[in-house]
C-alpha positions as CSV (number, residue, x, y, z in Angstrom):
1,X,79.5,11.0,9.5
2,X,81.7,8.5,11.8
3,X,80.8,7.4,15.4
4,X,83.9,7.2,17.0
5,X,84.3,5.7,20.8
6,X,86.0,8.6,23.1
7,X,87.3,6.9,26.4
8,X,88.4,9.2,29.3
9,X,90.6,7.8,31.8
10,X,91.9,9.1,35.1
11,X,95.5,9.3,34.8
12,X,96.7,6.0,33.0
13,X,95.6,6.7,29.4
14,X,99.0,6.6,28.0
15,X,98.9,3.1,29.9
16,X,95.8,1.8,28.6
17,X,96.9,2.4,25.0
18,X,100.0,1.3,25.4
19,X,98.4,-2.2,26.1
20,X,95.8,-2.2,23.7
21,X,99.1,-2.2,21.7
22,X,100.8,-4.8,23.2
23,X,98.2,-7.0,23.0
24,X,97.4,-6.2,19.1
25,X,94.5,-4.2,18.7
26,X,96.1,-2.0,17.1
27,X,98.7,1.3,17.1
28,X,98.7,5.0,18.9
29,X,98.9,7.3,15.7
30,X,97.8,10.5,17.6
31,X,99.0,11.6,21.2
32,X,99.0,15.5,22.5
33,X,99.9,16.0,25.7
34,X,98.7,18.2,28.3
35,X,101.7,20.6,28.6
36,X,101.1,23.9,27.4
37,X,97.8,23.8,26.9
38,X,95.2,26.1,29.3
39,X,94.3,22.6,31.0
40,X,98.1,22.6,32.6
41,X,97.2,25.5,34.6
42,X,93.7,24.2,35.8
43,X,95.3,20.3,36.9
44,X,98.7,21.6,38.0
45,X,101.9,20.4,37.1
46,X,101.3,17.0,37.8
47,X,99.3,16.6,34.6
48,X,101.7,17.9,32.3
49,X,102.7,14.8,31.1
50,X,98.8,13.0,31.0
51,X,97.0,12.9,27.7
52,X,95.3,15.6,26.4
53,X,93.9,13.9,22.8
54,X,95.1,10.5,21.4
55,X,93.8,8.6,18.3
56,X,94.3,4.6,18.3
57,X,93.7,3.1,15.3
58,X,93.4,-0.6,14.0
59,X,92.1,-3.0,11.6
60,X,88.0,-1.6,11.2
61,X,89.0,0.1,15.0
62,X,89.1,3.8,15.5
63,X,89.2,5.3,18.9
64,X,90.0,8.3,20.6
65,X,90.9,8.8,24.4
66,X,92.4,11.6,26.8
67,X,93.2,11.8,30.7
68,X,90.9,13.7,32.9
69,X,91.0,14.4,36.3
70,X,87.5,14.6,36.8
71,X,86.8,11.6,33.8
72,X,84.0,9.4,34.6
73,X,84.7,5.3,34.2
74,X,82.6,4.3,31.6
75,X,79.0,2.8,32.4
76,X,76.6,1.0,30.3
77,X,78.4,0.4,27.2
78,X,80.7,-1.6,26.0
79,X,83.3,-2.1,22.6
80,X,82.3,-4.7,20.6
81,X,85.1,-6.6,18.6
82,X,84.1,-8.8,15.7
83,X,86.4,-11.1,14.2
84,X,85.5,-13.9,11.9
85,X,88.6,-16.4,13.3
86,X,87.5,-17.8,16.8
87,X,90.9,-18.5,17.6
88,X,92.1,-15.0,16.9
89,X,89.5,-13.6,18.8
90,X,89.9,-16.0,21.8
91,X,93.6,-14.4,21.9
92,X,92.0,-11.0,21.9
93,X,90.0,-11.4,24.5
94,X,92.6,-13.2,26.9
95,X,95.6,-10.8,26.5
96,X,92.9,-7.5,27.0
97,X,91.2,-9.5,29.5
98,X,94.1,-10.4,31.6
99,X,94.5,-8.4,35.0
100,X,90.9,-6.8,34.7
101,X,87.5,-9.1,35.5
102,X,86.0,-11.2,33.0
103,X,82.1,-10.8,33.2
104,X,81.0,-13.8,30.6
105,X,84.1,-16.4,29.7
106,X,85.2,-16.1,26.0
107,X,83.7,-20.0,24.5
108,X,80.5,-20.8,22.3
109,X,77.5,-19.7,23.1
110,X,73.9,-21.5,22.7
111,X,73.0,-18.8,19.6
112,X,76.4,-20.5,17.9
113,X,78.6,-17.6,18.5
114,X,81.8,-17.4,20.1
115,X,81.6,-14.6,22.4
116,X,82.7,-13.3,25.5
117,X,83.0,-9.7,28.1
118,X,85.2,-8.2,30.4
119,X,86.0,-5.3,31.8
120,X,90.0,-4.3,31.4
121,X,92.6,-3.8,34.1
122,X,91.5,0.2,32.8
123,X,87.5,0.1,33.6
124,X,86.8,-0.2,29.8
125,X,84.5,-2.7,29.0
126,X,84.8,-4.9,26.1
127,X,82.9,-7.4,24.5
128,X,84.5,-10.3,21.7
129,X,82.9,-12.4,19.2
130,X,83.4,-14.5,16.8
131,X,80.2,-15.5,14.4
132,X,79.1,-18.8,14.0
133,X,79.6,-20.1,10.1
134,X,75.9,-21.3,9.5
135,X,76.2,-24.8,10.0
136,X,77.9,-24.3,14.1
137,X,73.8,-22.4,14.1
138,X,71.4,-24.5,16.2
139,X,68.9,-25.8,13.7
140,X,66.1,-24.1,16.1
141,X,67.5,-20.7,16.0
142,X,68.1,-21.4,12.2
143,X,65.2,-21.3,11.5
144,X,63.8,-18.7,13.1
């Protein structure tokens, strides 16, 4: 069994993945499109080109997504990202980060993790962290 994050967008799918790419997260390795499919009938023909299915894959990042016209923004979740290099995950969060609204600035946090969230220029929201290494971990917390 996998859990795999499914993200519906209105329209701009193909967009969203296309930057997720751009900014490194990782490559498109799936995309069907709506055209010929029984959903062409029911969204007319200016669907035709809008995403039926995609897959986006990465390093430890699997996700799926699809156009809908009747697709929901996401509410009350989030994508975590975890990367052990601070500085790597600092870049992640400001090139997905850019152009959408940044909810808690990417910098160290008082549990000794690097972290940050934002919602993208898309309405996904994302969160980024980095661990602490053990010694960056308030003594207090340490030893708890």
């Amino acid at each position: 069994m996998r859990a795999t994050p499914f993200l519906y967008f209105k329209g701009d799918c193909e967009s969203a993945l296309q930057f997720y790419e751009a900014c490194g997260l990782g490559k498109i390795v799936e995309l069907r499109r709506i055209e010929g499919t029984p959903l062409a009938e029911r969204d007319g023909p200016s669907w035709n080109q809008k995403i039926l299915f995609s897959r986006f894959e990465g390093p430890g990042l699997r996700l799926c997504a699809s156009d809908g016209a009747d697709s929901e923004p996401m509410k009350g979740c989030a994508i975590f990202i975890e990367n052990d290099d601070s500085s790597v995950a600092e870049k992640l969060f400001d090139a997905m980060s850019a152009g959408g609204r940044v909810t808690v600035p990417f910098k160290k946090q008082f549990w000794g993790d690097h972290y940050g969230n934002f919602t993208d220029k898309f309405g996904v929201q994302w969160a980024v962290s980095s661990a602490a290494q053990p010694q960056d971990v308030p003594m207090k917390l340490a030893q708890e």
